[in-house]
N, C-alpha and C positions, 0 to 999 in steps of 0.2 A: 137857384145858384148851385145845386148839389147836385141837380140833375145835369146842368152844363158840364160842372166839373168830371163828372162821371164820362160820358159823353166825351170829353175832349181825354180821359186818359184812354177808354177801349181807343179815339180815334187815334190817336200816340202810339199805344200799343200796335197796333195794326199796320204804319205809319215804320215804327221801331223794325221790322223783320225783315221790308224789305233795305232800310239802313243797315241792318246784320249782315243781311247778305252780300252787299254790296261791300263793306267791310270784310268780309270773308276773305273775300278774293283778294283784297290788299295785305292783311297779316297772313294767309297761306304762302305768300310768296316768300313775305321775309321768312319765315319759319323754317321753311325746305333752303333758301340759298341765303338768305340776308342780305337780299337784295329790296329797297324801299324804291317800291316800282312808281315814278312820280308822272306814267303815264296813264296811269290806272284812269283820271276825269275825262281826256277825252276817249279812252276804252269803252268808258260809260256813256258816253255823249255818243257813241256808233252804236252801239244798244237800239238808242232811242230814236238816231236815223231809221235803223234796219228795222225796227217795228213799223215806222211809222209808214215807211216806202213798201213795205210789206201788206199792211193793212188797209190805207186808203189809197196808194198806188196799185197795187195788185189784186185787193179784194180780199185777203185771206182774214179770220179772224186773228185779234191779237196777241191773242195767247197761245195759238197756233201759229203765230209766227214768230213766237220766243224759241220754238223748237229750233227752227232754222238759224235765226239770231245767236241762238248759244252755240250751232255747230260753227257758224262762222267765227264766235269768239273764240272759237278753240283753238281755230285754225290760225287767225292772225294771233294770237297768243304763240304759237311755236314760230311765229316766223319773224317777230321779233324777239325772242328769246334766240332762233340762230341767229341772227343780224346785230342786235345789237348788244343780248345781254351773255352770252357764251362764253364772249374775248377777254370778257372783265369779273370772271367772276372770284378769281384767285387775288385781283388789283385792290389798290387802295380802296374803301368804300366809298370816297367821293369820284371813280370812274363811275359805279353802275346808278351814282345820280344825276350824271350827266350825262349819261348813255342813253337812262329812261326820259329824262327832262327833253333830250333831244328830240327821241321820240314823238315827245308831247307835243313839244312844237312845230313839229311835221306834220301830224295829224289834224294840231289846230290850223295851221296854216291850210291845208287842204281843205281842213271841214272849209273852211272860211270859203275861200276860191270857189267851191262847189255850189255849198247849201247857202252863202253868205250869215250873217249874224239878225236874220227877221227869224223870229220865232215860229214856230209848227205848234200843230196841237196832234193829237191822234184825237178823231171823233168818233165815240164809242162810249155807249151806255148800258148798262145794266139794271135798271134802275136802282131802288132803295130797300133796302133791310131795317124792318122797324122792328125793336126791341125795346116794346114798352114807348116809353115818351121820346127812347133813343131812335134815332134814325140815322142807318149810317147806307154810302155808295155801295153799290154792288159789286163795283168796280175795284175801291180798298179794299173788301172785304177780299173777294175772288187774286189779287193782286198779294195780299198777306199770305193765304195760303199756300198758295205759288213761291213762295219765300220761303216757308216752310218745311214744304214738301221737298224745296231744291236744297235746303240746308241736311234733312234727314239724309235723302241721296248721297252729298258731299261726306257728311260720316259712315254713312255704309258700306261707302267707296274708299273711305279710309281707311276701315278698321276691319271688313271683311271680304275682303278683295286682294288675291295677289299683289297685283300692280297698288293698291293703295296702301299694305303692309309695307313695302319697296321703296315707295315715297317717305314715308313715316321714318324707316332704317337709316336710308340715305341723309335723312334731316337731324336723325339724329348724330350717325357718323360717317361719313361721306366715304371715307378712305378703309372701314373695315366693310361696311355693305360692298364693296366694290370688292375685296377679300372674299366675300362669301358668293358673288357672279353676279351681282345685281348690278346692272348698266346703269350706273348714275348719270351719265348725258342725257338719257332714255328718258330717265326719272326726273332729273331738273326741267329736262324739254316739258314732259305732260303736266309737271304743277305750276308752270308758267303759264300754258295752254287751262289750265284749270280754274287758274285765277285772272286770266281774261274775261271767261267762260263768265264765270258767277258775276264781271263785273258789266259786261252786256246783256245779261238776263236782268241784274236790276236796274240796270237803264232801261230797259224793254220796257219793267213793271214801271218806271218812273213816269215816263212815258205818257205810259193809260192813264196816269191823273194828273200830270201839271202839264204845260206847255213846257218849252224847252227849245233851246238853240244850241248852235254846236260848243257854245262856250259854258253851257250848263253845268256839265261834266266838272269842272273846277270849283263850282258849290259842293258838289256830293264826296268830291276829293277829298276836301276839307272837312267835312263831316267824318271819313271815313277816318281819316288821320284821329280824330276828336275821342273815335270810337275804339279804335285799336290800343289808342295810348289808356280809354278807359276800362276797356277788358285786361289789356296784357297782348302787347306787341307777338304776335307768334301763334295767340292760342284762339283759334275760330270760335271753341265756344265762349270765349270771351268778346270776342267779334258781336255774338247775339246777344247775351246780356246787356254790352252797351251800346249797341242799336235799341235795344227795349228802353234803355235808359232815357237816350237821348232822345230818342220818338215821345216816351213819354212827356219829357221837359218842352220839346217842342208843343206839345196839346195842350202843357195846362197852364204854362206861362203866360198866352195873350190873357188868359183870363181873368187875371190879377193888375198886367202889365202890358202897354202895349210892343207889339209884333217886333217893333226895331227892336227889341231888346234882346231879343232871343238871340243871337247872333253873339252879341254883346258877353253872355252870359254864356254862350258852349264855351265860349275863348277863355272866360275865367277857369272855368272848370278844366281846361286843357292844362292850363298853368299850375292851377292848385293838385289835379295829380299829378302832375309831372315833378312839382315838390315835394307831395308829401308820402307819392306812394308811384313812382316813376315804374315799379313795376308792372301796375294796374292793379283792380280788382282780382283777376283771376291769372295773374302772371305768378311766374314763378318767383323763388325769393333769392 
C-alpha cells in the first residue's frame, strides 16, 4: 500500500508540471491585461493536433515537434490577440469573455469540421524508469522535465530580459511604462503570444500520454481554471504550485476512492478556495 501510494504522488507530481504549465499560460494573460482568455482549451487541443500531425504524419520526433508547436502557438497567439482581444481591452470585462469564448468556438467548430471528434493517440515510447519497486513511463518522466525546463525559460524571460522587464512594467502600470517608451500594444501583443505558446506546448506534452480529441482542450481548461484560482489568479508561480497540487490529488485519490471522484473533488476544492481564501494560495492580499 505505501509503495502504491508513493508511486502515484512522484506519478502526480510529474503529472502536476505539465498542469502548471499549461496554467501558466492562462494566469499570465490575465496578469499582463485582465483578460480571462476562455479560448485557452481549444489552444490546447491545437498543441496536441500539431504534435501529433507532426510526429506520426511527418515523422519528426515529439518533442522535436514541440519546438515548432510552440512557434506556431506564438504566432496564433498574436493573431488572435489582434483580431479579437485588442478592441476590448479598455470595455467592460464581459467583452474580452466573449470575444475569447467566441474564439473558442470557432476553433472548436473547425477542429470538429477538420479532425471530427474520434480520438487520436500519438504512438511513442520511451520505455520505463524503475526506481526501486517504482516504475514510472519514460515518457512522463521526459514530458515533466519539458514542463520544467519551459517554466524556468518563462521566468528568465521575465525577469531578465528587456522585453520580459517591459511585460512585467506594463502589467503592472499600463499608462506610466508607456511614459517611460515602452510600447504596451508590443507588450500585450507578445504576453498573449506567450500564453498561447505555453498552452500548445502543454497540449503537445498532453499529447505524448493520453489520447485526445479536439474537444479535450475543455478538460485541461478546466483544470487550469481549478489551478489558477488555487495558486492566485495573476501569479505563474502559483500556476506551478497548484499544478503540483492538483497533479498530486489526481495520483492519490484513485487509491483510496474510485477515479469518478476526482473530478467531483477538484470542483469542491474550487469552491472551498474560492470562499475561504478567493485570493489563492500565493495571491496577493
Amino acid at each position: 500500500m505505501l509503495e502504491q501510494l508513493l508511486a502515484s504522488v512522484i506519478d502526480g507530481l510529474l503529472l502536476g508540471f505539465i498542469y502548471g504549465l499549461a496554467a501558466m499560460g492562462l494566469t499570465l494573460i490575465f496578469g499582463v491585461m485582465e483578460v480571462i482568455n476562455l479560448a485557452h482549451g481549444p489552444i490546447m487541443a491545437l498543441g496536441m493536433f500539431g504534435v501529433y500531425y507532426l510526429s506520426m504524419e511527418m515523422g519528426l520526433n515529439p518533442y522535436l515537434a514541440l519546438i515548432l508547436v510552440a512557434v506556431l502557438g506564438m504566432v496564433l497567439g498574436l493573431v488572435i490577440y489582434g483580431i479579437a482581444v485588442h478592441r476590448i481591452l479598455d470595455a467592460p470585462e464581459l467583452s474580452s469573455l466573449l470575444a475569447t469564448f467566441s474564439v473558442n468556438m470557432m476553433i472548436i467548430g473547425l477542429g470538429t469540421a477538420f479532425f471530427t471528434t474520434s480520438p487520436y493517440n500519438v504512438e511513442f515510447s520511451m520505455g520505463s524508469l524503475s526506481l526501486g519497486p517504482i516504475i514510472l513511463p519514460w515518457n512522463r518522466v521526459a514530458s515533466a522535465i519539458i514542463a520544467v525546463a519551459a517554466t524556468a525559460l518563462l521566468y528568465f524571460f521575465l525577469y531578465r530580459t528587456p522585453p520580459g522587464k517591459a511585460i512585467r512594467a506594463v502589467s503592472q502600470n499600463r499608462d506610466a511604462a508607456e511614459l517611460m517608451g515602452i510600447p504596451s500594444t508590443t507588450m500585450l501583443a507578445l504576453s498573449f503570444g506567450i500564453g498561447s505558446m505555453l498552452a500548445t506546448v502543454a497540449g503537445g506534452l498532453v499529447a505524448t500520454l493520453f489520447s485526445f480529441t479536439i474537444l479535450s482542450g475543455a478538460t485541461y481548461e478546466l483544470k487550469s481554471f481549478v489551478i489558477v484560482v488555487l495558486g492566485g489568479l495573476g501569479n505563474p508561480a502559483g500556476a506551478l504550485v497548484g499544478g503540483l497540487i492538483l497533479g498530486v490529488m489526481e495520483g492519490v485519490i484513485p487509491v483510496f476512492i474510485e477515479t469518478s471522484w476526482v473530478p467531483v473533488i477538484e470542483m469542491v476544492l474550487f469552491v472551498l478556495i474560492l470562499l475561504v481564501k478567493p485570493q489563492g494560495l500565493l495571491g496577493a492580499k
